[in-house]
C-alpha positions in Angstrom: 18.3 -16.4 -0.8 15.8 -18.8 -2.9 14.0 -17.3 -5.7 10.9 -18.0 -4.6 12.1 -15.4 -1.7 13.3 -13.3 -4.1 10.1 -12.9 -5.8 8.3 -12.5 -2.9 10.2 -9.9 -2.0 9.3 -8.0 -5.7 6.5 -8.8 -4.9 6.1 -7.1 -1.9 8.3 -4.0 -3.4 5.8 -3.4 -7.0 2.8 -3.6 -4.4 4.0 -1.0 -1.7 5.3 0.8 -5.1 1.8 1.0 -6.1 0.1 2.1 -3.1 2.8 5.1 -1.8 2.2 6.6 -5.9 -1.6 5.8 -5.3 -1.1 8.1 -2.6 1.3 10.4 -4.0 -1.1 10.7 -7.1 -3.9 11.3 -5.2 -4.6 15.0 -5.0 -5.8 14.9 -9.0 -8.4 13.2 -7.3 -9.5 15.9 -4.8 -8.8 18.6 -6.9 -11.8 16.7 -9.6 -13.9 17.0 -6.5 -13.1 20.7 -5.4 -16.6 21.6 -6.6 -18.2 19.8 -3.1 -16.9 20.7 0.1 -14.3 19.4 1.8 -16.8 17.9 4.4 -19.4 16.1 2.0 -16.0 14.4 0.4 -14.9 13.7 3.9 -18.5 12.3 4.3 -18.6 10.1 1.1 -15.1 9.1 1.6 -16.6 7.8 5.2 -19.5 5.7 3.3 -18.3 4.2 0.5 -14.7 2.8 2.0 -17.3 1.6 4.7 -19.4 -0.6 1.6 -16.1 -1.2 -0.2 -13.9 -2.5 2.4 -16.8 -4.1 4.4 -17.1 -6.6 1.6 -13.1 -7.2 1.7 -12.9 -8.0 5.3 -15.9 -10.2 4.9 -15.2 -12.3 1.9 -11.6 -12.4 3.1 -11.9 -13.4 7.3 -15.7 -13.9 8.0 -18.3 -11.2 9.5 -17.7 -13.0 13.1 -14.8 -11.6 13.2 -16.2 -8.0 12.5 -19.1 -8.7 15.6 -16.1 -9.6 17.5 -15.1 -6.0 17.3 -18.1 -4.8 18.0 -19.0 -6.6 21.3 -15.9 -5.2 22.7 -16.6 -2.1 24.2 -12.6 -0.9 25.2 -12.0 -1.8 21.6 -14.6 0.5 20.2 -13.5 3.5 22.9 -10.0 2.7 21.1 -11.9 2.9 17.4 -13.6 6.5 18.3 -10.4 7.8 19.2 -8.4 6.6 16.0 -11.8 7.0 14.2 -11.1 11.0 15.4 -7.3 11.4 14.4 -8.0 10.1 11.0 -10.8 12.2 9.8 -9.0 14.8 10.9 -6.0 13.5 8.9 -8.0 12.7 5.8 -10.3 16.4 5.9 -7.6 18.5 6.5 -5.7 17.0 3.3 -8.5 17.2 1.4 -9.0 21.0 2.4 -5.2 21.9 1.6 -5.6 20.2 -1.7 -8.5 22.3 -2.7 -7.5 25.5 -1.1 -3.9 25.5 -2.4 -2.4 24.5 0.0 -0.9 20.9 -1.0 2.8 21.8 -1.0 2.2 22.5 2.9 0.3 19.3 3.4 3.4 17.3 1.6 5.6 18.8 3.9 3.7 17.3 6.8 4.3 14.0 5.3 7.9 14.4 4.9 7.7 14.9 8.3 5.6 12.2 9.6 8.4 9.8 9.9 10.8 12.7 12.0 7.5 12.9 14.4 6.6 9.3 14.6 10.3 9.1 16.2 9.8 11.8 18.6 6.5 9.7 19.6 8.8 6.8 20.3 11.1 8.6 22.8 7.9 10.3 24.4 5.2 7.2 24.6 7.2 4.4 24.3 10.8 4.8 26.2 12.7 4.7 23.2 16.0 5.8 22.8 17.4 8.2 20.1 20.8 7.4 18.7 23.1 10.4 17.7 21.9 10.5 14.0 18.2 10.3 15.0 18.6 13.3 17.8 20.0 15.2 14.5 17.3 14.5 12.0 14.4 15.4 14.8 16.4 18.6 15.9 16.7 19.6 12.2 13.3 18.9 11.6 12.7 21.1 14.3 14.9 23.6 12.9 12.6 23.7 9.9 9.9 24.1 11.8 11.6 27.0 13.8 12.5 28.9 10.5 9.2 28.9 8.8 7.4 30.4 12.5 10.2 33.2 12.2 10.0 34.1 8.9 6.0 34.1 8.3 5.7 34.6 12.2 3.0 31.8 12.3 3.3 28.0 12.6 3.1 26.0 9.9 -0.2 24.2 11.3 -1.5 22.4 7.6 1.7 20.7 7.9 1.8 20.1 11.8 -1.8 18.8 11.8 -1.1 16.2 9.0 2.0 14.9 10.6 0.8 14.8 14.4 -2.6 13.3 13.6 -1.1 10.0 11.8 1.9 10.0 14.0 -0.7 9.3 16.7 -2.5 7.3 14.7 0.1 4.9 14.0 1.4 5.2 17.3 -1.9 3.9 18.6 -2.5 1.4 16.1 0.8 0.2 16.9 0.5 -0.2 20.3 -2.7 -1.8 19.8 -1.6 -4.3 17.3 -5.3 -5.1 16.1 -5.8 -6.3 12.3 -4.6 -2.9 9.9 -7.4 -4.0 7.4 -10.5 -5.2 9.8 -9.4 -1.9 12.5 -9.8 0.6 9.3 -13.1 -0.8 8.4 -14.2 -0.6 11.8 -13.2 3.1 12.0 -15.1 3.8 9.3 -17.9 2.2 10.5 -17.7 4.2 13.9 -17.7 7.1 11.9 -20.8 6.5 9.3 -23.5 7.2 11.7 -22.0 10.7 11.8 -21.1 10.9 7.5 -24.6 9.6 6.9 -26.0 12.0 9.1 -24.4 14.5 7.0 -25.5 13.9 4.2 -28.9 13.4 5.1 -28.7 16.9 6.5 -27.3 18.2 3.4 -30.2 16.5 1.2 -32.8 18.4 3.8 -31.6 21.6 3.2 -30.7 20.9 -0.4 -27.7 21.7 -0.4 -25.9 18.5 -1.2 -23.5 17.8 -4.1 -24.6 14.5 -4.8 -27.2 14.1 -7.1 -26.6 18.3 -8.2 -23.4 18.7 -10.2 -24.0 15.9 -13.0 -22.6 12.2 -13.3 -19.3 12.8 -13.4 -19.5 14.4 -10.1 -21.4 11.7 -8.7 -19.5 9.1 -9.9 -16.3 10.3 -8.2 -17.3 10.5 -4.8 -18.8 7.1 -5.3 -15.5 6.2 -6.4 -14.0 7.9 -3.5 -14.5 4.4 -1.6 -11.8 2.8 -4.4 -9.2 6.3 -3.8 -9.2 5.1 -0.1 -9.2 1.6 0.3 -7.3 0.6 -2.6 -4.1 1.9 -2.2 -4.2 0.6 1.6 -4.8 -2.8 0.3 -1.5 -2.5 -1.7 0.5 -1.3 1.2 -0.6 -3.9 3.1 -0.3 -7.1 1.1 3.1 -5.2 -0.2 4.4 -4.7 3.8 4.1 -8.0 4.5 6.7 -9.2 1.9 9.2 -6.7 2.4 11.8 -4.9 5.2 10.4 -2.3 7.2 13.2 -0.6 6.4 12.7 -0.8 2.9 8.9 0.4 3.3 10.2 3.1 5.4 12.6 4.7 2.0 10.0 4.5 0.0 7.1 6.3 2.1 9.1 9.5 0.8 7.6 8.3 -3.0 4.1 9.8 -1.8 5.5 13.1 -0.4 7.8 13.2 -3.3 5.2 12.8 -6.1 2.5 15.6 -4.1 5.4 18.1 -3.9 6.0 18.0 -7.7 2.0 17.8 -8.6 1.8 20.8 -6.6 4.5 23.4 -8.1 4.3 21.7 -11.4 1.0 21.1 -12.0 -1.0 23.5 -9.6 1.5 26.2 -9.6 1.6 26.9 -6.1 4.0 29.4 -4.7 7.6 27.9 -3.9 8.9 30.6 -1.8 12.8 30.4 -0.5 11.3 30.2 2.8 9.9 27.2 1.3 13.0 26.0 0.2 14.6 26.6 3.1 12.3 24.6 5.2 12.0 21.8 2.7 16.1 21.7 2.5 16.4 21.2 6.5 13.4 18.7 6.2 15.4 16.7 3.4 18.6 17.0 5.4 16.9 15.1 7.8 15.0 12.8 6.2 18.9 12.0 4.6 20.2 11.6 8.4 17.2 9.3 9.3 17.6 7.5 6.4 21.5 6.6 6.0 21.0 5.9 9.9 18.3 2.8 9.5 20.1 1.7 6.6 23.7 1.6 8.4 21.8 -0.3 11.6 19.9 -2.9 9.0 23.3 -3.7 7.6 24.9 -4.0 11.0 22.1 -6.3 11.9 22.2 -8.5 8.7 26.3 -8.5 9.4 25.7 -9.5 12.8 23.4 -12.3 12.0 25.7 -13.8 9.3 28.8 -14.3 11.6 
């Protein structure tokens, strides 16, 4: 391997790094921000990733590219739908972080890679191996456990993980631009998040503009908590091994399931850690399992 290789590959690694803790570290934003509702910093989430990456794709591929998009009618269907799972995604985590609820949310993430298999078998044909089949049935175990013993389902949890495992599924099988499709997304949705907040501003009701600078300036900054850390993972997943992206994904899980029983105090039941054990059982199964077929690969190749 040259070095310049090599130090693409670093590279690659301190980027994706950067953006899974962005993301992991994130919830200190939203709970600075638990003063608006979770709606209004859905809505200015909406907006100022719209103005932020906007000038990104622009300066970096052309605005002809971004009328492209537009002038494609099957392409924006396809944008309203994703447009839909990932405001669900985003207000729903933004709710559990400001209701108390982030140790459930982080468990949907540790999940989202189990369910993003399980999407694979369903939409497209794949096959499980022995080791996979395990991780998604203990997965499901989890799952089980926690309906039994608080005789509900888990949905925080369930919502997070489903919505981006369709997400990506879709944006997989799609296999538009990551960077150009978000913006578009966001710009599907800004009609609506400027409607919003116009309403809001009628009724005078609105947090922007009430609760002092500081409050203001971090839901204008709420354009820099989105789009920055997808920047990272992007420029960072195109220098490395999927599945070395895939290991470290647990970083952002990892880092919201400590902020939340060691900084927020939320309740870690044994129910909890119960769940969380099966969950980490699997995520070990589905883990060892890509790591044993990359090195099969890589043998396979050398001989």
């Amino acid at each position: 391997m040259s070095s310049r290789s090599t130090d693409r590959g670093l590279t690659g690694a301190l980027l994706a790094l950067a953006a899974f803790t962005w993301w992991g570290l994130a919830p200190i934003y939203f709970k600075a921000v638990s003063s608006v509702p979770p709606l209004e910093v859905l809505a200015h989430r909406v907006v100022w990733s719209a103005v932020l990456l906007g000038g990104v794709v622009v300066v970096r591929q052309g605005a002809r590219v971004l009328w492209a998009e537009f002038a494609d009618l099957r392409r924006l269907r396809f944008y309203g739908l994703t447009a839909i799972l990932l405001s669900t995604n985003w207000l729903i985590f933004i709710w559990a972080v400001q209701s108390g609820r982030l140790l459930e949310a982080s468990l949907g993430y540790y999940i989202n890679p189990l369910v993003n298999v399980l999407l694979g078998v369903l939409f497209l044909k794949e096959r499980l191996n022995r080791p996979q089949l395990l991780a998604v049935l203990l997965a499901g175990l989890a799952v089980g456990f926690q309906v039994l013993a608080y005789g509900r389902l888990p949905w925080v949890s369930l919502t997070v993980a489903f919505t981006f495992g369709f997400y990506g599924l879709l944006r997989k099988k799609a296999g538009f631009d990551p960077l150009r499709g978000l913006l578009v997304e966001t710009l599907v949705m800004l009609p609506l998040a400027l409607g919003y907040m116009a309403f809001l501003w009628q009724q005078g009701s609105g947090s922007f503009g009430q609760q002092g600078l500081l409050i203001d300036g971090l839901l204008i900054s709420s354009g820099v908590v989105t789009s920055v850390p997808l920047i990272l993972f992007l420029e960072g997943a195109n220098r490395i091994r999927l599945s070395t992206l895939g290991v470290m994904q647990y970083v952002a899980p990892t880092l919201q399931f400590l902020l939340a029983v060691a900084a927020y105090g939320e309740l870690f039941t044994w129910v909890q850690g119960v769940t969380f054990g099966l969950i980490w059982s699997a995520l070990g199964v589905y883990s060892w399992d890509a790591f044993r077929n990359r090195r099969r690969r890589a043998g396979g190749r050398a001989v």
